[in-house]
PAKOL-145543 format. One record per residue (C-alpha): x, y, z; residue number from 1; chain. Coordinates in steps of 0.25 Angstrom, whole numbers, plus 5000, padded with zeros to 4 digits. Example, Ala and Ser with C-alpha at 12.3 -4.5 7.8 and 13.67 -1.06 7.14 Angstrom:
<rs>
R	X	Y	Z	pos	unit
R	5049	4982	5031	1	A .
R	5055	4996	5029	2	A .
</rs>
This chain:
<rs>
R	X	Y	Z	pos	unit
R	5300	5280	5363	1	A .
R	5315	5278	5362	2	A .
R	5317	5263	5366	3	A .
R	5329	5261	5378	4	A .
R	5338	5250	5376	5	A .
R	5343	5242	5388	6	A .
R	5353	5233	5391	7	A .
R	5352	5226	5406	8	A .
R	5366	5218	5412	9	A .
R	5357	5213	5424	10	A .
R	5363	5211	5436	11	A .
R	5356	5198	5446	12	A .
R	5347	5207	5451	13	A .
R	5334	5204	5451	14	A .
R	5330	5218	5449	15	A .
R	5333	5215	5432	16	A .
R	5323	5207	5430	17	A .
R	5314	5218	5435	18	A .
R	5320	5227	5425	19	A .
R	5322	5219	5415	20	A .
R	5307	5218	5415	21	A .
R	5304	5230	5418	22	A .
R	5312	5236	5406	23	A .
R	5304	5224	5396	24	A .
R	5291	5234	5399	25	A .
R	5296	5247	5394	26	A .
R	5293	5248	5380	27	A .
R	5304	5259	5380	28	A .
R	5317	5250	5383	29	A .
R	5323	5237	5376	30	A .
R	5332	5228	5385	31	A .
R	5341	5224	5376	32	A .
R	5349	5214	5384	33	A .
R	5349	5209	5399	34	A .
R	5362	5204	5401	35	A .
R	5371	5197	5411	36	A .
R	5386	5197	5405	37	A .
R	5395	5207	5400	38	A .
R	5398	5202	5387	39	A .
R	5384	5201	5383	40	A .
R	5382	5215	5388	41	A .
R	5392	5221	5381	42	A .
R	5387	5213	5367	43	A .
R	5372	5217	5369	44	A .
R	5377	5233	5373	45	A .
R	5384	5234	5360	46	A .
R	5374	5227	5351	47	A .
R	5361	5234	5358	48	A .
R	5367	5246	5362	49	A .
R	5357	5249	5374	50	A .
R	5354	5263	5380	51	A .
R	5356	5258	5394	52	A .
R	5363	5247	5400	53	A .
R	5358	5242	5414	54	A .
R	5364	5235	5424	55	A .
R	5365	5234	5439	56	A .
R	5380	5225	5440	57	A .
R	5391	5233	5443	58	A .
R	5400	5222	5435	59	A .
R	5389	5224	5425	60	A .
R	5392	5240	5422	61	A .
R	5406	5236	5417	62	A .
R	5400	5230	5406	63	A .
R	5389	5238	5403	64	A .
R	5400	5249	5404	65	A .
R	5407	5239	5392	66	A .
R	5392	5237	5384	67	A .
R	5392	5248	5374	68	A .
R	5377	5254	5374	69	A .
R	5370	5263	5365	70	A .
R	5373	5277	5365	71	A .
R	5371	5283	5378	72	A .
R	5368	5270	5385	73	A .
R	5369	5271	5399	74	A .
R	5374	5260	5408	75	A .
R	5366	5258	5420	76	A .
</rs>
């Protein structure tokens, strides 16, 4: 089982909390980082390197766009 790696910029939503939980229950996928700023984004996307990036904010997709992932991370 090849474990997924996830980094959440959460929006106020609250839907995340939801996923946020839902997510600590599959053993197949690691939240790395659940955070609100871009600077912490961007540092946590270079040093984990996650294979998917999610968030709901428009603003937030600008930097998620600048958080470098893994190779092939998605941005979602």
């Amino acid at each position: 089982m090849q474990l997924t790696t996830i980094l959440l910029i959460p929006s106020d939503n609250f839907n995340w909390v939801g996923l946020r939980a839902t997510l600590a229950d599959w053993p197949e996928v690691r939240v790395v980082a659940d955070v609100q700023r871009r600077e912490p984004a961007v540092r946590v996307a270079a040093h984990e390197q996650p294979d998917l990036i999610l968030t709901q904010d428009v603003s937030s997709t600008a930097t998620a766009g600048q958080a470098k992932g893994g190779p092939g991370c998605r941005i979602m």
